[in-house]
N, C-alpha and C positions, 0 to 999 in steps of 0.2 A: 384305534388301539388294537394291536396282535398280541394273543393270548397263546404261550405253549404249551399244546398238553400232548399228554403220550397215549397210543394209539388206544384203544378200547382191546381188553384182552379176550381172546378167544373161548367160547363158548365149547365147553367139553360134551360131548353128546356120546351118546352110546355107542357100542360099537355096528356100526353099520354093516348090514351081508356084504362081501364083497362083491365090488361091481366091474365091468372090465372098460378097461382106461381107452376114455377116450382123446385122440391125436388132433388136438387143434393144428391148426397152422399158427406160426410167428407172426402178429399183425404189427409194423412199424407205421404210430400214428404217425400225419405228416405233419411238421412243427406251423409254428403260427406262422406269419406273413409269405406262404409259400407264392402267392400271384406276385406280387413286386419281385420276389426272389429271383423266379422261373422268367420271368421278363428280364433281369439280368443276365442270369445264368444263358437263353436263346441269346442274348446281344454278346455277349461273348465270347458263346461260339459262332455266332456269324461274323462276329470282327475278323478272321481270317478270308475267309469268304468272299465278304464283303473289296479286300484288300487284290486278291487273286482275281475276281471276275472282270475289273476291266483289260485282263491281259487275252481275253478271250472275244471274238466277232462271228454273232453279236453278244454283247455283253449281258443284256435281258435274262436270257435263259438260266443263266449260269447264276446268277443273283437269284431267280424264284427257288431253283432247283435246290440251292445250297443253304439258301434260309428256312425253305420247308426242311432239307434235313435238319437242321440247328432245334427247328420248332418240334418236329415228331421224337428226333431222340431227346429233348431235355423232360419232355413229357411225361414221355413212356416210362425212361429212367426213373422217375418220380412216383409213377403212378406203381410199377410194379418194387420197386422199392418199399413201398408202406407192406410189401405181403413176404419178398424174398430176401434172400443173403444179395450181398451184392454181386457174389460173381454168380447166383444164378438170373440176377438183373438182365447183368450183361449175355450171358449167354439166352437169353430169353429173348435179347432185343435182336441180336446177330442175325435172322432171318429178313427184316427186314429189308435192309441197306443191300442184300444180297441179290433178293426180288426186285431191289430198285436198280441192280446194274440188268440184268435179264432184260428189264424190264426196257432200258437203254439200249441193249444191243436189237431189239427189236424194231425199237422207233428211233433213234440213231445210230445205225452199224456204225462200226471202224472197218478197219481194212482188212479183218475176214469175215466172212457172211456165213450165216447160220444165227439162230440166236444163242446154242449150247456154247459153239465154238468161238464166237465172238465175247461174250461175256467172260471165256478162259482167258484169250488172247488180252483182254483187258484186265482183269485181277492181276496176271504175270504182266504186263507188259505197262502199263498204264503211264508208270514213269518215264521209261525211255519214250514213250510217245511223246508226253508233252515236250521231253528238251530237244526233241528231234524234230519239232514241228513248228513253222516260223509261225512266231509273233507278230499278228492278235492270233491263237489260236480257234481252230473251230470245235464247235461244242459240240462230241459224238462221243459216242461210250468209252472207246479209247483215252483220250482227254477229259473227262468228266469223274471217271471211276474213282482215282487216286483222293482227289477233295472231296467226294462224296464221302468215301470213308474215313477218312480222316475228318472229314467234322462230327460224324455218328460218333466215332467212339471220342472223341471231345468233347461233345454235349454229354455224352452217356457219362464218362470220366468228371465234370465240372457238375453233373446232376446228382452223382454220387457223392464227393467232395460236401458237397454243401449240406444233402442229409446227414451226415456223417460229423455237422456243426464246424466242418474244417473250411474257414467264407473265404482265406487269402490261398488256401488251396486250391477252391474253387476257381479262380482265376488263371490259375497256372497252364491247364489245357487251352485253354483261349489263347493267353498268351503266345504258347509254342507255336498254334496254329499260326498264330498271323507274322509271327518271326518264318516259320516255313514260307506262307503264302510273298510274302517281301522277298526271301532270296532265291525262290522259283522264279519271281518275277522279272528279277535284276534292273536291267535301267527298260525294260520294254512296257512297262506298266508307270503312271502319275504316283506320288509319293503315298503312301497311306494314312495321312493325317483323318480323314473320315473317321475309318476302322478305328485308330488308336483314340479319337473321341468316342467310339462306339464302346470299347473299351474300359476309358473312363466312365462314362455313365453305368457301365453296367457294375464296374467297380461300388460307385457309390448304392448304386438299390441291393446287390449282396451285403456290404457293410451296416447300411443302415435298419436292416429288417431287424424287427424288437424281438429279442428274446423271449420264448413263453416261458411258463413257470416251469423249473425241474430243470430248466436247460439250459442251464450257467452253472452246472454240475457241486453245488454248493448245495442240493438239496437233502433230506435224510427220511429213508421210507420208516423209519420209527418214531417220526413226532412229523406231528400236525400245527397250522399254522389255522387259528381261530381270527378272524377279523370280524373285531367288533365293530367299526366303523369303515364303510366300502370307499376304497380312495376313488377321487375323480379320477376319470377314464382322458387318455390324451386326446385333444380333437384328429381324429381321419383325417379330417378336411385339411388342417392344419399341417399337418404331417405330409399327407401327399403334395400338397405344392410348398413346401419347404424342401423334402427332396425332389422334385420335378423341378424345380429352382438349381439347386445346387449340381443335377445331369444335366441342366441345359449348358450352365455356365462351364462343367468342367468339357464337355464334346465342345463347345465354340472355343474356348482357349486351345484346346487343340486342333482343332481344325480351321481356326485362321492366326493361331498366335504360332503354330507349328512354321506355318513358313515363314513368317515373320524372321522368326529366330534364324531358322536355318536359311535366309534371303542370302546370304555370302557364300554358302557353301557351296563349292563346286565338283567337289567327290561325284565320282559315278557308282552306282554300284556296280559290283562284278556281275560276269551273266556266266549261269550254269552252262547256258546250252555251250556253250565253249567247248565245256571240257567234254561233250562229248557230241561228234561230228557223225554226219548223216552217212551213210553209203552215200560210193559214186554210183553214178548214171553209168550204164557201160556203154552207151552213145563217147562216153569222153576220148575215146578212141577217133571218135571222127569229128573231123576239125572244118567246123563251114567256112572256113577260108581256103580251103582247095577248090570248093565249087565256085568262086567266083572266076578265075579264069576262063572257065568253059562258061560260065554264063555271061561272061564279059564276050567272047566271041561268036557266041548265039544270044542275041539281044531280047527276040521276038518270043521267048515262052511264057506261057501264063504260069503264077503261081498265086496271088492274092486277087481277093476283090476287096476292096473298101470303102463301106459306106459310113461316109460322117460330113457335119455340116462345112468344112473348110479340109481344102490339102492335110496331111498329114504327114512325118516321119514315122516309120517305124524301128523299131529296137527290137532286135532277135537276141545276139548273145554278145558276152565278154569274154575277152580271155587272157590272163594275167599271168598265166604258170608257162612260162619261157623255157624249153628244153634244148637249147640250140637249134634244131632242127625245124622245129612247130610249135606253136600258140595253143594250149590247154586250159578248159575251164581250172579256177585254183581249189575248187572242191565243188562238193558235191551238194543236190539240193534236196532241200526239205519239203517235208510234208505241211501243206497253206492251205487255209481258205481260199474264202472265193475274196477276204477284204485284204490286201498286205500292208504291211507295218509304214511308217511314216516314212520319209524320206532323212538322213539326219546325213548333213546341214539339210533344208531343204532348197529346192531349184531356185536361185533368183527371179523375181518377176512371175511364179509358175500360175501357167492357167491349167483349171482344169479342163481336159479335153476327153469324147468319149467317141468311140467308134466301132463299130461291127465288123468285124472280120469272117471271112468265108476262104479259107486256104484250099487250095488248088491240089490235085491228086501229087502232080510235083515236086512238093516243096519237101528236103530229104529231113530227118532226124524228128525228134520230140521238143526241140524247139518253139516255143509258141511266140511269133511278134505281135510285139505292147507297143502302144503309146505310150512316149517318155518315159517317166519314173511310173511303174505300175503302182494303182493303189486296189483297184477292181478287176476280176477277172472271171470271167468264165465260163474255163474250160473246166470239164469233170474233175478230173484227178490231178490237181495243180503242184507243183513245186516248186520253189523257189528258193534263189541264193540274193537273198538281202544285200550279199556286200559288190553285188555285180547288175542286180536290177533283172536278171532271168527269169524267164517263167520256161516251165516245161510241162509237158504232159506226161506223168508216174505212171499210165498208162497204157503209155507205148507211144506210136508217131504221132505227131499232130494234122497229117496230111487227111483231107478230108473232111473235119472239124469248124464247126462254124460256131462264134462265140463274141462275146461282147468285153469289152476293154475300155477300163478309164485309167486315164494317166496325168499326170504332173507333166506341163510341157514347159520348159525355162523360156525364159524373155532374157537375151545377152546382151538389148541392147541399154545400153548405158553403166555395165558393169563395169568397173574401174578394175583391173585385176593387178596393174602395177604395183599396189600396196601391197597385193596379198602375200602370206610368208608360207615356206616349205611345210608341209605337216610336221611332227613333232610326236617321236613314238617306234616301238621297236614292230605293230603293224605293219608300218607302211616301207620295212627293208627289202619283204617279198616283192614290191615295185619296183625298186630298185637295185633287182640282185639279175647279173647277167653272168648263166655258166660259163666256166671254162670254156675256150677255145674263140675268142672273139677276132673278126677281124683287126688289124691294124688300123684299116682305114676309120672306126667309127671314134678310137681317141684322136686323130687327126682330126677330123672333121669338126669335133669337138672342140678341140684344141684350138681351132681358128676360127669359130664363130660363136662359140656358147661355151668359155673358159670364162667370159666377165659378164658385168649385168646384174641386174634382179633377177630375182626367180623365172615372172614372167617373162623376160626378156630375150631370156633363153631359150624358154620353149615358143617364143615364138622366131625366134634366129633361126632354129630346127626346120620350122614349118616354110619359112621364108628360105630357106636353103634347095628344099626339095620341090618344093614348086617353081623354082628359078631356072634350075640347074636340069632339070629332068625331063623329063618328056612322056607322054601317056599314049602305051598299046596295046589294045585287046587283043592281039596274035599272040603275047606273052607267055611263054609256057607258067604253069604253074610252079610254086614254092617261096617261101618264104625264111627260109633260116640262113643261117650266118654267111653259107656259099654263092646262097642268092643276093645276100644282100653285098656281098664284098664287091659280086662282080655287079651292081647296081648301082653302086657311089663311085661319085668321083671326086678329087680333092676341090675343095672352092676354089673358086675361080676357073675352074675347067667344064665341061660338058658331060655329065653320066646319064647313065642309061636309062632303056623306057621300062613301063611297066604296067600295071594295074592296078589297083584300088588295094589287092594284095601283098602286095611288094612294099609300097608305098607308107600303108600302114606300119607292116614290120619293120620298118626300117624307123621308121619316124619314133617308136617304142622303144627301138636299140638305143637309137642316139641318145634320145631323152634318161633314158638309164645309165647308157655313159658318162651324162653329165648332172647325175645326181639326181633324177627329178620322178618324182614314179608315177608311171607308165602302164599305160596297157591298152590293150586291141580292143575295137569294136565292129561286131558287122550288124549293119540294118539293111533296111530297105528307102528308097529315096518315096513321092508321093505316089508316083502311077501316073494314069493317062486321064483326061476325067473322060469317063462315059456319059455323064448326066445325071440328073437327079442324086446330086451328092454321091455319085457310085466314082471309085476307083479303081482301076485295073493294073495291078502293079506286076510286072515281066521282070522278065530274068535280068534283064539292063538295069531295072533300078536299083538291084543290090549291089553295095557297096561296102568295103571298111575304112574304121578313120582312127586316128589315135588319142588317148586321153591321158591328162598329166593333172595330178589331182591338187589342189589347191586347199593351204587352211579355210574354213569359212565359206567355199564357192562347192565345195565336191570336185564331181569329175567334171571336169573343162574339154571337152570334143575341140579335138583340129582337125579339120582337113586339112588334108596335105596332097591330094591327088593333085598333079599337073592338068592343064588344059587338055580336051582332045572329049571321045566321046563319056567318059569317067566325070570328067565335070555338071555334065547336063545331071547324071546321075547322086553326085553329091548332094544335093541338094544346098540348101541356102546355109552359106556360114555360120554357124553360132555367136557370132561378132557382128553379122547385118554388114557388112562390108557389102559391095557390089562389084568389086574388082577380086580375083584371084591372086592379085602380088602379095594384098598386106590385109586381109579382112580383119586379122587380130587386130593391128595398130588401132582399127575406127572402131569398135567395141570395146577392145581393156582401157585406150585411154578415157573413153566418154567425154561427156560435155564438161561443162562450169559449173554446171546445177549436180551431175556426180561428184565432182572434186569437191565441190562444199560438203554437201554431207559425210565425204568420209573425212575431211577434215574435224565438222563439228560431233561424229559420232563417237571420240574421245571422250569430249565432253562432258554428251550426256551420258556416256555409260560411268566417267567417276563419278559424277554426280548422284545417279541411279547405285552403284556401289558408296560410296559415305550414305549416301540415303536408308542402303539395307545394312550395314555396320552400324548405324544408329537405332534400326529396330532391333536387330540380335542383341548388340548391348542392352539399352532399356527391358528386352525381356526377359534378359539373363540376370538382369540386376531385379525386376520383379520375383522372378524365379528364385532369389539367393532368397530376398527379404522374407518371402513364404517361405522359404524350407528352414529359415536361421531358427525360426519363435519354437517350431517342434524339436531341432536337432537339440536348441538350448535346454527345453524341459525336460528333455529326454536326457542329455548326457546331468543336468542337475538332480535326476529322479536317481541314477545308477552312482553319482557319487553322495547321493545321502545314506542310500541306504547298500553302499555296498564299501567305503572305504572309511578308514578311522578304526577307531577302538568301539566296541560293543555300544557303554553307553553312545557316544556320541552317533549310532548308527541307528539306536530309539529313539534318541528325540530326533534325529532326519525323516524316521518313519513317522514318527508323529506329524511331522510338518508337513508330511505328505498326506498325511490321512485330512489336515486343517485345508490344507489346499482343494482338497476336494470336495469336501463339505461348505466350502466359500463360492467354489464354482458352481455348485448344485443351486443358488443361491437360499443358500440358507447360514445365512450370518450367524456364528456363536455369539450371542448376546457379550459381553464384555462382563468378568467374575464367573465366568462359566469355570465352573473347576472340570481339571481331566474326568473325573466320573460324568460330570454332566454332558462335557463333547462324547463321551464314550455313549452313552444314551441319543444323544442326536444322534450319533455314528447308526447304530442300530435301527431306527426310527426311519431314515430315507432307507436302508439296505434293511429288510427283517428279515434276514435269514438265520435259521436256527445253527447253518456250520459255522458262521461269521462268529457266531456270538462270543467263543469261547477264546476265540483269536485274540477280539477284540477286548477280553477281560486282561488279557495276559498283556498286553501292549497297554491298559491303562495300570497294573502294577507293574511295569516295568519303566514306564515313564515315570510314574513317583517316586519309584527309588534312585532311577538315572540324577532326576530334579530334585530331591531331596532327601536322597538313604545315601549319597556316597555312592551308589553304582553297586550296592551290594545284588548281590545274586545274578546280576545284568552278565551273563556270556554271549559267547558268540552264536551258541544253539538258540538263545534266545532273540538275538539280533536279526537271527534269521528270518525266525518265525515272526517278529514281529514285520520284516520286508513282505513276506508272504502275505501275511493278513491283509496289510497297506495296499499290494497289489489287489487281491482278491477285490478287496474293497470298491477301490476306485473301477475295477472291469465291471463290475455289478450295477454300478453306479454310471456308468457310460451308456450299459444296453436297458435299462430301465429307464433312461433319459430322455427328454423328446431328440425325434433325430436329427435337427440342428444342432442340441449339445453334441451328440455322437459323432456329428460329423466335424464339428469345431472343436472338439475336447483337445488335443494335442497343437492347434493353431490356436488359441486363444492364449496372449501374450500378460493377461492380468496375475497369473500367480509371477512371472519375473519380478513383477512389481510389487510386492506385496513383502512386508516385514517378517523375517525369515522365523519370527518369532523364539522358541527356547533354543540357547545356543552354551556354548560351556562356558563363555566370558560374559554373561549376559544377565546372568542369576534366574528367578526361579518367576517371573514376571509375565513370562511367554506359555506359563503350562496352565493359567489360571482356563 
């Protein structure tokens, strides 16, 4: 039993000497359940964090780095909170985060050196680094700076929040981070279902931490609260793994009910780095396709050594951006690690393969050749253009340079490419865009061998035209654009002229583009000579170009097209496994029996696999409707009791509000409980001295609603009595164990339950 009484009154004392005042400081205690709290509030801010760091290689770093910020500033926030204002908080904390980038540019430079200098270059710059730097990025002050900060003042903002009694505020910073850290990320990063479980749980331990006394602000510093009998205390024990229960369940529903649901959905997201683009290379000036003719007629110079356990091709550069004249890289490349982004599609069949390279004084430009699709590299200062597979040196030539390279090498053979369909997208026009001033001959050519067909069929008519028809000469002056090639073709059926690996190329890119199909250059180098012990010597002969026409679902598809003669030996092996030069496409895209079956039955299984994930998004969409129906329902039934109708009927709604709560507290009103006696319960679970007054005016307000005719019932009073009924029940939530708290709004038994006093009902429901 709780006894009111009013404070004991001040003792009058003489007057005292005066004395000179002394200046405490503001001490803000820190409220009860601060450990579970500050363990949400750190998972909250590392939900973005958490979301960001696998777009980065290696990812480790970026995960310790970002959660110890999360952990140091929700701390500190907390801890200097209990003594300061909040924004001397914050500006008390802002030294830290500052000595953590310093501290970065010392033990990870970016790309200016100094530690003063680099930590600027980072504060200003930070952002444009990241979108200017392929994906996975590497982790150095540069790249690190921006989420550094941004989760300090997250956690400091979401530490605040929460002192400050505002728990769904507290959430809000977290949130924004990891909606940032997802569209930093765009599609280069796995979905962040983790994070948004990370999220959830730290939702529920903010939410469910118990209110101390005083801090449901319904308290009054002029009357005291006597307890004559000490209520049982809730079990700890009980409490911690009922919410340790409840974070488990809501992080695993998001983190495997997350894709469940969204199993159909084939949205990509957009990617920042888009909109804004790297500097050019000013190497783009020079075109290694001019140096193959002089290297086509001097055979015998060195340029590479290659050691690795089997032959290899290498991959130097692409070039897609067509000016009539000459073949250009179509931009510029980024700042990479040493790990590059996936491959997307990735290579049919691809092995991984690795090999040492040791480049020759010789070899011109900053070019660096890879094995197949790069995914390892390294050279010092890398850069790289993802939509071409280049690597370069940001540091100048690559001549001289010795380094290590792993790459995705395709297997063509038993690719079926006949199925495959044109891309599909306002991308891939730039493949397919030839300026002004084209020969005649290349729609002619066109016109009579690759106007009908499949996709593939075309580009391989192309390929089968030029190696037919033509013939291969390293005496060939150089050039490549529209005058060489006019005077290079001849109409099918006739005899056209020789050429190089140069020639050959560009032409086979024109045609392919005249006949819709997009196109573009590539120059490598073929294997070398072996020396021994796995060592290769690769000479100026083995460099080559071939052309590529890009397929939905396959990527870029490599054709040679060089004619017989010394150019061939240098091709190296078709990417079709052919062993003849007429038709190597035909024995690679058609493949065997065992290819045609599966891509017949891989219809199949992928409807099957789609109804299969249409069946999980339904079912979880439909679980998802059924939990959110029982609160939407109590909730829009709470706002039309007590907010629509006439005065009385919006006190007895409050009352039936205030019945509902006192039944889910489980504390049954005996049956002949008259309204003074629920008003007594009412007080008894809630004994707060502001309630009390609330609640007196809500039980004359209901007897007269119930039995005076609705005298003196206004709308000023309706209100008040809503008020009360709120207060009530929020009291009654955080005072509750926190399985009520967490269930209060999903527990579907008041729907059920007899709506008790109503206007047509008589006077039976107020007993």
């Amino acid at each position: 039993m709780a006894t009111v009484t009013a404070p004991a009154p001040e003792q009058t004392a003489p007057n005292p000497a005066p004395a000179t005042p002394t200046r405490r400081p503001r001490v803000f205690p820190p409220p009860p359940g601060t450990l579970p709290a500050a363990t949400g509030l750190v998972l909250t801010t590392y939900a973005g964090g958490a979301a960001l760091a696998p777009s980065y290689a290696p990812s480790a770093p970026v995960h310790t780095v970002l959660a110890a910020t999360a952990v140091v500033s929700v701390t500190l926030a907390l801890l200097l909170r209990t003594r300061y204002s909040a924004l001397r908080t914050v500006l008390t904390g802002v030294p830290l985060p500052l000595a953590a980038v310093l501290l970065g540019a010392a033990r990870l430079p970016g790309e200016e050196s100094g530690v003063l200098r680099g930590a600027g270059e980072a504060l200003l710059n930070s952002g444009a680094r990241i979108l200017t730097t392929t994906a996975p990025v590497p982790p150095n002050v540069d790249t690190l700076t921006l989420p550094l900060l941004a989760t300090w003042l997250a956690g400091t903002a979401a530490a605040l929040a929460w002192r400050d009694e505002r728990r769904v505020l507290a959430l809000l910073p977290g949130l924004l981070l990891l909606v940032g850290a997802v569209v930093l990320n765009g599609p280069v990063a796995p979905p962040g279902f983790t994070s948004i479980g990370l999220l959830g749980a730290a939702a529920v331990l903010i939410m469910s931490v118990r209110s101390g006394p005083g801090t449901d602000g319904v308290g009054s510093p002029a009357l005291g609260i006597q307890v004559d009998e000490r209520p049982v205390a809730p079990s700890r024990v009980r409490d911690a793994v009922v919410t340790g229960t409840v974070c488990v369940l809501t992080a695993a529903t998001a983190v495997f009910g997350g894709p469940m649901l969204l199993a159909g959905w084939s949205a990509e997201p957009a990617d920042p780095r888009a909109a804004l683009a790297p500097p050019m290379d000013s190497q783009q000036a020079l075109n290694p396709l001019s140096y193959l003719p002089g290297w086509a007629a001097r055979p015998d110079g060195h340029l590479l050594t290659v050691e690795s356990e089997a032959p290899v091709e290498l991959r130097w550069v692409a070039l897609a951006d067509f000016t009539g004249t000459t073949w250009l890289p179509e931009s510029g490349y980024r700042n990479a690690g040493r790990t590059l982004p996936e491959p997307v599609p990735p290579p049919p069949g691809a092995e991984t393969v690795t090999a040492r390279i040791t480049v020759g004084d010789d070899l011109p430009g900053s070019w660096a050749p890879v094995v197949g699709v790069p995914r390892r590299v390294g050279v010092d200062a890398p850069g790289y253009d993802a939509l071409t597979g280049t690597v370069v040196n940001l540091d100048g030539g690559v001549a001289g340079h010795s380094y290590e390279v792993s790459g995705e090498v395709a297997d063509w053979s038993g690719v079926d490419a006949s199925r495959a369909a044109p891309p599909v997208g306002d991308v891939y026009e730039l493949y397919r865009d030839l300026p002004p001033g084209a020969p005649p001959i290349l729609d002619e050519v066109v016109s009579e061998i690759a106007s009908e067909g499949g996709y593939h069929h075309r580009a391989r008519a192309i390929a089968d035209y030029l190696r037919d028809s033509h013939s291969f000469d390293p005496t060939t002056p150089g050039g490549h654009g529209y005058a060489h090639v006019d005077a290079l073709l001849a109409a099918p059926g006739g005899r056209g002229g020789a050429g190089t690996s140069e020639q050959f190329a560009s032409a086979f890119a024109m045609l392919a583009r005249a006949a819709g199909l997009p196109s573009r250059v590539a120059v490598g180098f073929a294997p070398g000579t072996e020396r021994g012990d796995g060592e290769y010597e690769v000479r100026t002969g083995d460099a080559y170009a071939w052309g590529e026409v890009y397929f939905d679902g396959l990527g870029w598809v490599p054709f040679h097209v060089t004619p017989g003669g010394e150019d061939e030996r240098s091709a190296g092996p078709d990417p079709e496994g052919g062993e003849s030069s007429d038709g190597p496409e035909a024995e690679e895209f058609e493949g065997s029996s065992g290819g045609q079956d599966q891509g017949e039955a891989a219809p199949g299984r992928e409807g099957g696999d789609r109804r299969g994930a249409v069946w999980a998004a339904v079912s979880a969409g439909a679980l998802l409707a059924v939990l959110l129906l029982v609160p939407a329902s109590r909730l829009t039934r709470r706002a039309l009791r007590l907010g629509t109708g006439p005065p009385t009927d919006r006190v007895l709604g409050a009352w039936r509000e205030l019945r509902d709560g006192i039944r889910m507290s489980t504390a049954e009103p005996p049956a002949g409980h008259t309204v003074t006696d629920t008003v007594a319960l009412a007080r008894d679970l809630v004994p707060s001295p502001a309630l009390a007054p609330g609640l007196d005016r809500l039980a004359s307000a209901v007897n007269s609603a119930g039995f005076g005719g609705g005298i003196g019932v206004d709308a000023e009073v309706a209100a008040g009595a809503a008020r009360t009924v709120r207060d009530h029940q929020r009291a009654l939530r955080k005072g509750g164990p926190r399985l009520r708290r967490l269930a209060w709004w999903f527990d579907p038994r008041p729907l059920l339950w007899r709506d008790g006093p109503g206007t047509g009902r008589g006077r039976r429901g107020l007993r």
